[in-house]
Jmol script that loads the backbone (N, CA, C; Angstrom):
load data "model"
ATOM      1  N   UNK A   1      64.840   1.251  -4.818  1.00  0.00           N
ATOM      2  CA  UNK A   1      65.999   1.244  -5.671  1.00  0.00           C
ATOM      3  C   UNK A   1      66.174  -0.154  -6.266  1.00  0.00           C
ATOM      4  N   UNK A   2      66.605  -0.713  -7.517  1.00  0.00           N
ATOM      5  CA  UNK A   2      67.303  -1.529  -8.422  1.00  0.00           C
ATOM      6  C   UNK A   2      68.613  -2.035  -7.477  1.00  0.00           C
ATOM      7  N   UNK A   3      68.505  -3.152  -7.546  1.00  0.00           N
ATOM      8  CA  UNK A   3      69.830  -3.565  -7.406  1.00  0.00           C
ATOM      9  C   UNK A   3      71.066  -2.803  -7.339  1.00  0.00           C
ATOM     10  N   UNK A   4      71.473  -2.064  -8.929  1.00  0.00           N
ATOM     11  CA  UNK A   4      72.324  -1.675  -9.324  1.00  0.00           C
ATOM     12  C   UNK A   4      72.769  -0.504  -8.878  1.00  0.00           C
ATOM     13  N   UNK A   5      71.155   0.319  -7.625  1.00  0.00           N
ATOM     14  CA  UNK A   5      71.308   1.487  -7.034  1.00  0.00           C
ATOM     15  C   UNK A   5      70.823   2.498  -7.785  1.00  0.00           C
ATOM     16  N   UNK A   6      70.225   2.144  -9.125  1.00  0.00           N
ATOM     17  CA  UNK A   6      69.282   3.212  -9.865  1.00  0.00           C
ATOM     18  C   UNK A   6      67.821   3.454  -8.916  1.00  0.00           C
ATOM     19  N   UNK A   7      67.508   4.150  -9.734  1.00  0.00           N
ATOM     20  CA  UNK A   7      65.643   4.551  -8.826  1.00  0.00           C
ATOM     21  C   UNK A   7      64.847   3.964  -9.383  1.00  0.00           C
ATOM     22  N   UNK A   8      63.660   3.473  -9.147  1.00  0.00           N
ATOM     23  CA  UNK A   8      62.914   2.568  -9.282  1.00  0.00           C
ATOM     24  C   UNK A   8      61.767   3.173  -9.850  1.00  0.00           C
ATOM     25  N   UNK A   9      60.927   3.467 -10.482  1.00  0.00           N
ATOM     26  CA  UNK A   9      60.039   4.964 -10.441  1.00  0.00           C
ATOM     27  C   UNK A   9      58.629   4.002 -11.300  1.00  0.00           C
ATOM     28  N   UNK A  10      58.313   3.032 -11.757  1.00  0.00           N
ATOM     29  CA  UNK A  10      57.499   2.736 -12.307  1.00  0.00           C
ATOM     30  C   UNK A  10      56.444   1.527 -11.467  1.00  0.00           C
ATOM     31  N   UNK A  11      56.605   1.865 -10.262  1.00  0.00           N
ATOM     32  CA  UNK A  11      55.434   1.167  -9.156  1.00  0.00           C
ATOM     33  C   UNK A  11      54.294   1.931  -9.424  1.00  0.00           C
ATOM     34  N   UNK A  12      52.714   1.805  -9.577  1.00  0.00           N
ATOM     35  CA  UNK A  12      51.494   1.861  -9.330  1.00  0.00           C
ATOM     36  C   UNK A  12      50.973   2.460  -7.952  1.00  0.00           C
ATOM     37  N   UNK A  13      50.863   3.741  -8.110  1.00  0.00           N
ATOM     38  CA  UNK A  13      50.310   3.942  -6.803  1.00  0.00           C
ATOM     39  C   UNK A  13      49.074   3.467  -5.982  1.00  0.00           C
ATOM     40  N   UNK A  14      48.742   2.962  -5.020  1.00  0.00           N
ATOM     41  CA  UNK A  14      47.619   2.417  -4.442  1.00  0.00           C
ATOM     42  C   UNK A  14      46.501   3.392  -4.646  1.00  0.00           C
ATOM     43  N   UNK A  15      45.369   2.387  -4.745  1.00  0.00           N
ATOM     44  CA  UNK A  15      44.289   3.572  -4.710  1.00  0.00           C
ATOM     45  C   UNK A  15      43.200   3.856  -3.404  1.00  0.00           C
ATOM     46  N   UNK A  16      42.643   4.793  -3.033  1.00  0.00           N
ATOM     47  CA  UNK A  16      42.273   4.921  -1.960  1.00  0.00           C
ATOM     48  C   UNK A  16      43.429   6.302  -2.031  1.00  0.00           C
ATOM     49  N   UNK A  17      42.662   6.174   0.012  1.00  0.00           N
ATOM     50  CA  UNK A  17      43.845   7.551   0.806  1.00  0.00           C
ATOM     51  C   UNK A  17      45.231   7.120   0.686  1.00  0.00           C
ATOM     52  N   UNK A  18      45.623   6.231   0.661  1.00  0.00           N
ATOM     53  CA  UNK A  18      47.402   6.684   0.251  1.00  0.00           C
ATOM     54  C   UNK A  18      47.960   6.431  -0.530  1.00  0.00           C
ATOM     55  N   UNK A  19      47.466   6.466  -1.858  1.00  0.00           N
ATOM     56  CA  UNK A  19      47.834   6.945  -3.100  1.00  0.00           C
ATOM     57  C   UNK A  19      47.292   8.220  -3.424  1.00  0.00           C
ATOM     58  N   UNK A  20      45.860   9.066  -2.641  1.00  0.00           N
ATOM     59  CA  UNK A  20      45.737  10.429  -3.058  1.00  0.00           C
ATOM     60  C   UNK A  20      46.916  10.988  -2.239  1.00  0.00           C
ATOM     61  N   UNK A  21      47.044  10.488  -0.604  1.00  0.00           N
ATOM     62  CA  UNK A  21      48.109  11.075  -0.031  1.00  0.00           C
ATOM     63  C   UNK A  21      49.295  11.607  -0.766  1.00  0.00           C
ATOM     64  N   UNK A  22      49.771  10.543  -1.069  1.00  0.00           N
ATOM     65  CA  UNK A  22      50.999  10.634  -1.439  1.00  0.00           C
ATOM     66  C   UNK A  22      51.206  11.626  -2.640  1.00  0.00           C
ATOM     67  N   UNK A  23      50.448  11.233  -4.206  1.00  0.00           N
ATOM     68  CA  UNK A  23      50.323  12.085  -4.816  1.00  0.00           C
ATOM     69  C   UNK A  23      49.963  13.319  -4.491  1.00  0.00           C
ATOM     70  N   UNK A  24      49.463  13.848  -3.615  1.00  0.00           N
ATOM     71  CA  UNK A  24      48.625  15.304  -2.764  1.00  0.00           C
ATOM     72  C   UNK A  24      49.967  15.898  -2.249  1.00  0.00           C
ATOM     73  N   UNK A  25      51.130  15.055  -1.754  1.00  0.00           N
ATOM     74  CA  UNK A  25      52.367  15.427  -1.261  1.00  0.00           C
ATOM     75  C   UNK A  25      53.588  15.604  -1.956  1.00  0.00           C
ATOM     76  N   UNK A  26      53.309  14.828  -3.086  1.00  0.00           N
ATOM     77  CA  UNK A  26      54.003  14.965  -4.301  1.00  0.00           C
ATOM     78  C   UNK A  26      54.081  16.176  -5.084  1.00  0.00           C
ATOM     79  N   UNK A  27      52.713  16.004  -5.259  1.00  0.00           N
ATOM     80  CA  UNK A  27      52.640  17.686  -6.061  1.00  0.00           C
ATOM     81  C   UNK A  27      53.218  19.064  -5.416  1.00  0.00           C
ATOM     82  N   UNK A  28      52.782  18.891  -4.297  1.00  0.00           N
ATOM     83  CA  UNK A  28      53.512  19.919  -2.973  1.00  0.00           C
ATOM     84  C   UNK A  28      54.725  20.681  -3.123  1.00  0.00           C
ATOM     85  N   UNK A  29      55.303  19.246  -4.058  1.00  0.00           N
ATOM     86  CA  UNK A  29      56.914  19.411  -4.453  1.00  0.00           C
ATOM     87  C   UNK A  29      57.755  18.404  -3.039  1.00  0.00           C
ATOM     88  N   UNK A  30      56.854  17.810  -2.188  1.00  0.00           N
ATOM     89  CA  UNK A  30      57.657  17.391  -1.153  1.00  0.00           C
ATOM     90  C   UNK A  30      58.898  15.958  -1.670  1.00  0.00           C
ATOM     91  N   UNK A  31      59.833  15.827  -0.920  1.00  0.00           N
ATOM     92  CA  UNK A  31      60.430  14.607  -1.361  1.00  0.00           C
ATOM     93  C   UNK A  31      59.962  13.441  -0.708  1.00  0.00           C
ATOM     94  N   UNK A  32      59.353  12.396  -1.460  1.00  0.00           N
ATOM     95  CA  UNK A  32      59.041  11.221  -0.185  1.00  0.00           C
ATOM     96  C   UNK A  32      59.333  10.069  -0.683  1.00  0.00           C
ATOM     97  N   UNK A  33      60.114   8.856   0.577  1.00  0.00           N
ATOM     98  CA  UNK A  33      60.289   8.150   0.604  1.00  0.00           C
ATOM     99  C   UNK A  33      59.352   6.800   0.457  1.00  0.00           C
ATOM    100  N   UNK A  34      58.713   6.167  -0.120  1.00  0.00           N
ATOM    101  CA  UNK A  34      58.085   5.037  -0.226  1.00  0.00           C
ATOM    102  C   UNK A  34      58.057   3.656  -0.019  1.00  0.00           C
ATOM    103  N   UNK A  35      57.709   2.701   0.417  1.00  0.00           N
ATOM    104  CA  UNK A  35      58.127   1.561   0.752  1.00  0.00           C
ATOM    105  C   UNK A  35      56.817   0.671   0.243  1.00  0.00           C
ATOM    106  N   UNK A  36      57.909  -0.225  -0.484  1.00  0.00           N
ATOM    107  CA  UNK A  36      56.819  -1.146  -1.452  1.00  0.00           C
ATOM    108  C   UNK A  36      57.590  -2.471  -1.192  1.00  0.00           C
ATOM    109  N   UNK A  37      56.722  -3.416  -0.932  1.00  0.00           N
ATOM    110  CA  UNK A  37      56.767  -4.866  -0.852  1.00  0.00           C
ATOM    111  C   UNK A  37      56.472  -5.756  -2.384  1.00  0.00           C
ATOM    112  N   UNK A  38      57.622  -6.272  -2.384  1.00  0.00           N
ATOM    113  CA  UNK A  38      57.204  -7.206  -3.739  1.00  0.00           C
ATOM    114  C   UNK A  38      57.278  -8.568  -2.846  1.00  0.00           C
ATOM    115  N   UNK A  39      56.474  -9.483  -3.647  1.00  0.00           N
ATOM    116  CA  UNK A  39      56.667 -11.015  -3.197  1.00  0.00           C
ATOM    117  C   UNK A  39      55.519 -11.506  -4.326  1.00  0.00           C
ATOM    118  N   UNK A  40      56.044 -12.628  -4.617  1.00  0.00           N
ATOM    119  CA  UNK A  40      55.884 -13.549  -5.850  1.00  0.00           C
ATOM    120  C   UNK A  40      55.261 -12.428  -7.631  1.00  0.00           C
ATOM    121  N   UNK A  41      56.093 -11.673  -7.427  1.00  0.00           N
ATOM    122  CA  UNK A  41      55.993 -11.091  -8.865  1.00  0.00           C
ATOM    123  C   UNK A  41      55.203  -9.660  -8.840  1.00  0.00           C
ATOM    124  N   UNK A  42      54.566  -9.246  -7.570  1.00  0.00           N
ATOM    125  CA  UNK A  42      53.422  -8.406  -7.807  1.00  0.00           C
ATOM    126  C   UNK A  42      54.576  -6.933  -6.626  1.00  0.00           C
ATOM    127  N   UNK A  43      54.157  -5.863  -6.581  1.00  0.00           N
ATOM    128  CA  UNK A  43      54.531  -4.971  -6.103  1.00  0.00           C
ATOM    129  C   UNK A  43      53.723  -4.681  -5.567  1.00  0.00           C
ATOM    130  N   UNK A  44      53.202  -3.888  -4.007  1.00  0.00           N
ATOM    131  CA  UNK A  44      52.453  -2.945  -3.446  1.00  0.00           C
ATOM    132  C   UNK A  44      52.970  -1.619  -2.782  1.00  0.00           C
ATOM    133  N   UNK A  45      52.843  -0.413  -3.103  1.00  0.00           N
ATOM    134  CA  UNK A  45      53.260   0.607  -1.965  1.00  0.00           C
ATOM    135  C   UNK A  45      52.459  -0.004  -0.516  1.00  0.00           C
ATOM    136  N   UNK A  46      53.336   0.271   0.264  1.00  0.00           N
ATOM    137  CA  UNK A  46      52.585  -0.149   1.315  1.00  0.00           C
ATOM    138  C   UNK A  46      52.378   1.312   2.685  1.00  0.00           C
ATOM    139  N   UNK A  47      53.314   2.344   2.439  1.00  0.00           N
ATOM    140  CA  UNK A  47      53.476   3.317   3.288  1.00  0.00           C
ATOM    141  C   UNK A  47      54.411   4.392   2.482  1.00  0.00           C
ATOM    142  N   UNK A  48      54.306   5.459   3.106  1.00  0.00           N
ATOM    143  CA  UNK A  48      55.656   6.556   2.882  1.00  0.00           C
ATOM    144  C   UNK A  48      55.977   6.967   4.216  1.00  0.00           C
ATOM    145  N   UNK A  49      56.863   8.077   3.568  1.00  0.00           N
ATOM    146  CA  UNK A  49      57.086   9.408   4.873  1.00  0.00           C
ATOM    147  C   UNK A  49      57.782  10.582   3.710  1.00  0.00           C
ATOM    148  N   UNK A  50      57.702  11.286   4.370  1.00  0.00           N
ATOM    149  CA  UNK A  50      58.412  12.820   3.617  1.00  0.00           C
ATOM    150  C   UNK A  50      60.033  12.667   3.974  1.00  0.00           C
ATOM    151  N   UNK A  51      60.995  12.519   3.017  1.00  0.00           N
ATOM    152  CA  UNK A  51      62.188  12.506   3.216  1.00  0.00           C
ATOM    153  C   UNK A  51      63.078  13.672   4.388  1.00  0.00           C
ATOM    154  N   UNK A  52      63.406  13.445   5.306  1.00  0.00           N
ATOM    155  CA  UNK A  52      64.317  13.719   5.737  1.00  0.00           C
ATOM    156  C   UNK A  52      64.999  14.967   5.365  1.00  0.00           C
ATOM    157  N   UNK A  53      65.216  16.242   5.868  1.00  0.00           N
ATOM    158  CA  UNK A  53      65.841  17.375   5.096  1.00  0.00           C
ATOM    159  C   UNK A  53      67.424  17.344   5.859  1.00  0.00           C
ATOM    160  N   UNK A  54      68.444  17.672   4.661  1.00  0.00           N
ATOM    161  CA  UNK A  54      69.945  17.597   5.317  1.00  0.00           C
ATOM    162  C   UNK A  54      70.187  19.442   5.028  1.00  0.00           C
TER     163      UNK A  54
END
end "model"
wireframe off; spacefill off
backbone 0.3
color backbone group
């Protein structure tokens, strides 16, 4: 998320297995959570998980 609490949606997915992962889980229709590290200007996904169902 943005600062402001908007969604963030224009990170680069990694390439390799967990960027097919994720996209492979995506398509699924699943909801998933992502976690990306920025530091000095650059972004990486670094992990997910499948969101949580309420």
């Amino acid at each position: 998320m943005l600062p402001d609490g908007s969604m963030k949606d224009d990170v680069k997915l990694p390439d390799g297995d967990l960027g097919d992962k994720i996209e492979e889980d995506f398509n699924e229709g699943k909801e998933l959570l992502v976690t990306v590290i920025s530091a000095m200007g650059e972004e990486a996904v670094v992990s997910f998980k499948e969101a949580p169902k309420n």
